[in-house]
Every structure is written in structure tokens, then in C-alpha cells.
N, C-alpha and C positions, 0 to 999 in steps of 0.2 A: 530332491525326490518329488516329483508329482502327486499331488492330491488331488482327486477328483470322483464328485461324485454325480451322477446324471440323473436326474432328479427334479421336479418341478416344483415350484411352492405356488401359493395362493396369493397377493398382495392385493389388500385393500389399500385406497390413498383416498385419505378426508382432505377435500383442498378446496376453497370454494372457486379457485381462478383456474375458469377453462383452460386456457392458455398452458397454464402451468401442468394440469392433468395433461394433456395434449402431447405435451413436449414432454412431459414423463413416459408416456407412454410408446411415445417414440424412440424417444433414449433408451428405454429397455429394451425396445427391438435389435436397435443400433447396436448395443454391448452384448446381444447376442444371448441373454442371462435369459433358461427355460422358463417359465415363469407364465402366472395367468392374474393381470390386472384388472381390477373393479374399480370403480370408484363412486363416491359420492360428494356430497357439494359442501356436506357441514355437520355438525355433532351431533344432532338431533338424526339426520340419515345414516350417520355410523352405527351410532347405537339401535336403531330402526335394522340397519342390514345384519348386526351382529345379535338380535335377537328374534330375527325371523320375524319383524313388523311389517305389516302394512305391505308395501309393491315388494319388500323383499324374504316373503314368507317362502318361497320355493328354492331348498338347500342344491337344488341340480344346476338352478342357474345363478344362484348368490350364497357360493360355498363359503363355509369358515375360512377363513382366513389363515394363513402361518404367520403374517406379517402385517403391521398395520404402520401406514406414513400417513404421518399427522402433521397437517398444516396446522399454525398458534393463533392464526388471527381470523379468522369467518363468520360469518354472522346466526344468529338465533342462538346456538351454541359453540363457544368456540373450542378451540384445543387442548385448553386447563380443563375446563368444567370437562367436558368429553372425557379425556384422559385420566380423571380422577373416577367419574362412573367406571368404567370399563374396570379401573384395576379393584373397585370396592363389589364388584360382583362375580362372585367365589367363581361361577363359569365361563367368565372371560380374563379372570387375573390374567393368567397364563400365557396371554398370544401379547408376543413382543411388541412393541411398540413404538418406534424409529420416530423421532419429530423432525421433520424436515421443512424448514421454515424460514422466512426472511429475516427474522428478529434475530439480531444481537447482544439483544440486553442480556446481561447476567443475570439480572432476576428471573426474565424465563426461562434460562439455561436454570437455573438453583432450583426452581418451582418445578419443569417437568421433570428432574431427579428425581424429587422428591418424590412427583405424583407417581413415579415408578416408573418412565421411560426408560428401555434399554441402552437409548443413543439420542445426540441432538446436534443435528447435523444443518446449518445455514446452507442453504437453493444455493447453488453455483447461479452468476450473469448470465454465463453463455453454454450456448449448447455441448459444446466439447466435451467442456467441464462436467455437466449435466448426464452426460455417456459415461465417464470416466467414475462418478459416482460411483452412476447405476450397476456400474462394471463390479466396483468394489462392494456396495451393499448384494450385490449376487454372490459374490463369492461367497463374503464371508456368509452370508445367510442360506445358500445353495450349499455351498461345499463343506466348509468347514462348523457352522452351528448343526448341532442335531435337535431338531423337533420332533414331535409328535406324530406319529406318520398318519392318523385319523383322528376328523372329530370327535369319534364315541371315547379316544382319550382325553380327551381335553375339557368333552363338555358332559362325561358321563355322570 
């Protein structure tokens, strides 16, 4: 039986490698998944967009978020420290948190568990791969997750 719902989300992506944002945002086009991509370059800018700092004070053009991809490794602040703020401030616990990252180590798969990540997901090589993801982090988070359907629930 078909599930399907038509529906767009919000995704933010912390990544500091253009490239990588680039080809994420390609890939999502590619897989087709409704969807409206932001992004910023490191933790200090996530936290900056997710609390309405500085260049990203205006919620029409740097909405809340339904989803956030979190790169582990960037500089100023990386993706532990980030990810640990976010889930210790009562008005952003909430917005799921996907780590999609080059590292393998099990210690940072153990630590963004911890720090509350929903998912920890290793960068596919190649582009294909990279679609086929993005294919599947849509579904499940398009079709099948239910979120929040406004900010004023999440950050009221």
C-alpha cells in the first residue's frame, strides 16, 4: 500500500565544505524530495540561524528548521559542541538532528547518541549514493516522520 504525503520540510545543513553543501543540494533536487535547503558553514552560524542572530534575524528568509544535517568536523565550533547546545536549549531540543558526516569513529557515532542525535549517517563517495541518501532521509522524514507543522509549536 502506498504512503504518501506531499508536504515540504525545512532542512538546515551545518557543513563547512562547499562542495559537500553543493552536492547536497543537488542531490536533493536529483531525488526529487519537496523540500527547502539553508545552510551555513559551522556551529557558531547554526546556532546564529536557529536563534535569529545577527545576518539571520529575518524568520521569512531563515525559517525554523524541521530538520537539521550536522556535519562533526568544522571549525570555530564543530558538531559535538553545536549539537549539545541545541538539544540543552528547551526551544530548540525538539528539531531533529540527522549527523551526516565523514567520521567513522565509534566514539563519535556513541557521543552524538548521546548528545541527542536522531541519526548518524557517514557522506556517501559518490554522487549516486549521495541521491539515494537524500532519497531516503526524504522519505522517511517527508512521508513517514510527523513533525510539527509550525514554528509557534516548537518554539512557543
Amino acid at each position: 500500500m502506498p504512503y504518501s504525503k506531499t508536504r515540504s520540510i525545512t532542512i538546515l545543513m551545518a557543513d563547512d565544505d562547499e562542495d559537500d553543501r553543493l552536492l547536497t543540494q543537488d542531490a536533493l533536487k536529483e531525488s526529487r524530495v519537496l523540500n527547502q535547503l539553508h545552510c551555513v558553514e559551522d556551529g557558531v552560524e547554526l546556532l546564529q540561524y536557529l536563534r535569529r542572530e545577527g545576518k539571520f534575524i529575518d524568520k521569512s528568509i531563515h525559517p525554523t528548521p524541521s530538520l537539521i544535517l550536522l556535519d562533526l568536523n568544522m571549525p570555530r565550533m564543530d558538531g559535538r559542541q553545536a549539537l549539545q547546545q541545541i538539544k540543552a536549549d528547551a526551544k530548540l531540543k525538539s528539531i531533529p538532528v540527522v549527523i551526516l558526516t565523514t567520521s567513522k569513529q565509534e566514539e563519535d557515532m556513541i557521543k552524538g547518541y548521546d548528545l541527542g542525535a536522531a541519526s548518524y549517517i557517514t557522506k556517501p563517495v559518490n554522487f549516486e549514493d549521495l541521491v539515494e541518501l537524500m532519497k531516503a532521509i526524504g522519505k522517511y522524514w517527508v512521508e513517514f516522520v510527523e513533525l510539527p507543522n509550525s514554528e509557534n509549536e516548537r518554539l512557543a
